[in-house]
N, C-alpha and C positions, 0 to 999 in steps of 0.2 A: 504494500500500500504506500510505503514511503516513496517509492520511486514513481508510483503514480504521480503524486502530489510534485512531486519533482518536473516531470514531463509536464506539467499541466503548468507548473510557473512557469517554464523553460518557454510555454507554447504562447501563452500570452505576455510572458517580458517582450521576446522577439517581434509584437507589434507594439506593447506599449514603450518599448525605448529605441524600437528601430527607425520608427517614422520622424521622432524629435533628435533623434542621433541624427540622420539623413542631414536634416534639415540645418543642424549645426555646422555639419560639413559644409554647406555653401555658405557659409559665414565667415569659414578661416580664409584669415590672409595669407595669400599667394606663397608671401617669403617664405612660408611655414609646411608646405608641400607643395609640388608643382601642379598645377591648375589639373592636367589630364588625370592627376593621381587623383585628386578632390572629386574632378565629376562623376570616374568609374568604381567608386570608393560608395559616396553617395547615392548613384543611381543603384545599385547593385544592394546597397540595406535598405531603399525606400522600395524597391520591389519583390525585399522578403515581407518588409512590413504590411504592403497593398495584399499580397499573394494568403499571409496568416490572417490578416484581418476579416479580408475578406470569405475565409473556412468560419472564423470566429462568428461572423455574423450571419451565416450560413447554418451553420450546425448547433451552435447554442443556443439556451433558451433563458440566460438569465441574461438582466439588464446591465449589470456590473460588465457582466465580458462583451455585449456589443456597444457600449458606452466607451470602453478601452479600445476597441479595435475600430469605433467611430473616429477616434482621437486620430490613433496610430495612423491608419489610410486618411486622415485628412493632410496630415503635418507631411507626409511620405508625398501627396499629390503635389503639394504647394514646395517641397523639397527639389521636385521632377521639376514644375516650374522653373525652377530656378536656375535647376541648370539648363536648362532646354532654352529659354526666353532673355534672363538677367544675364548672367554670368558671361558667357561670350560679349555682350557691351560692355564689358568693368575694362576691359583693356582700353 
């Protein structure tokens, strides 16, 4: 049962901090990783985030986990923005 409980944080950390993780990554400055590392870094945790969140709101039935995977696939979307739309004009 413990590893239940384990798998079960495991499966909702990965959208509740992947999509705000994402999203932090198009915030670091440049000096700090090189731009290509930021975007494929970013884009690659904002669509584990989309990818879990969207199972989350799919498959579950309490409001706490589609509340957390509302969150996660929103920050993840607006993360994808970012680098898709902003980020190419900061140059």
């Amino acid at each position: 049962m413990e590893s239940l409980a384990l798998l079960a944080a495991l499966i909702i950390s990965l959208t509740a901090i992947g999509g705000p993780l994402a999203l932090v990554l198009t915030f670091l400055p440049q000096r700090l990783l090189p731009l290509a590392v930021i975007k494929i870094l970013a884009f690659l945790i904002a669509l584990i985030a989309i990818f879990i969140g969207v199972m989350l709101i799919i498959n579950v039935n309490s409001i706490g986990a589609r509340l957390i995977a509302i969150f996660g696939i929103t920050t993840a979307v607006i993360a994808i923005y970012r680098i898709i739309k902003i980020i190419p004009k900061i140059k």
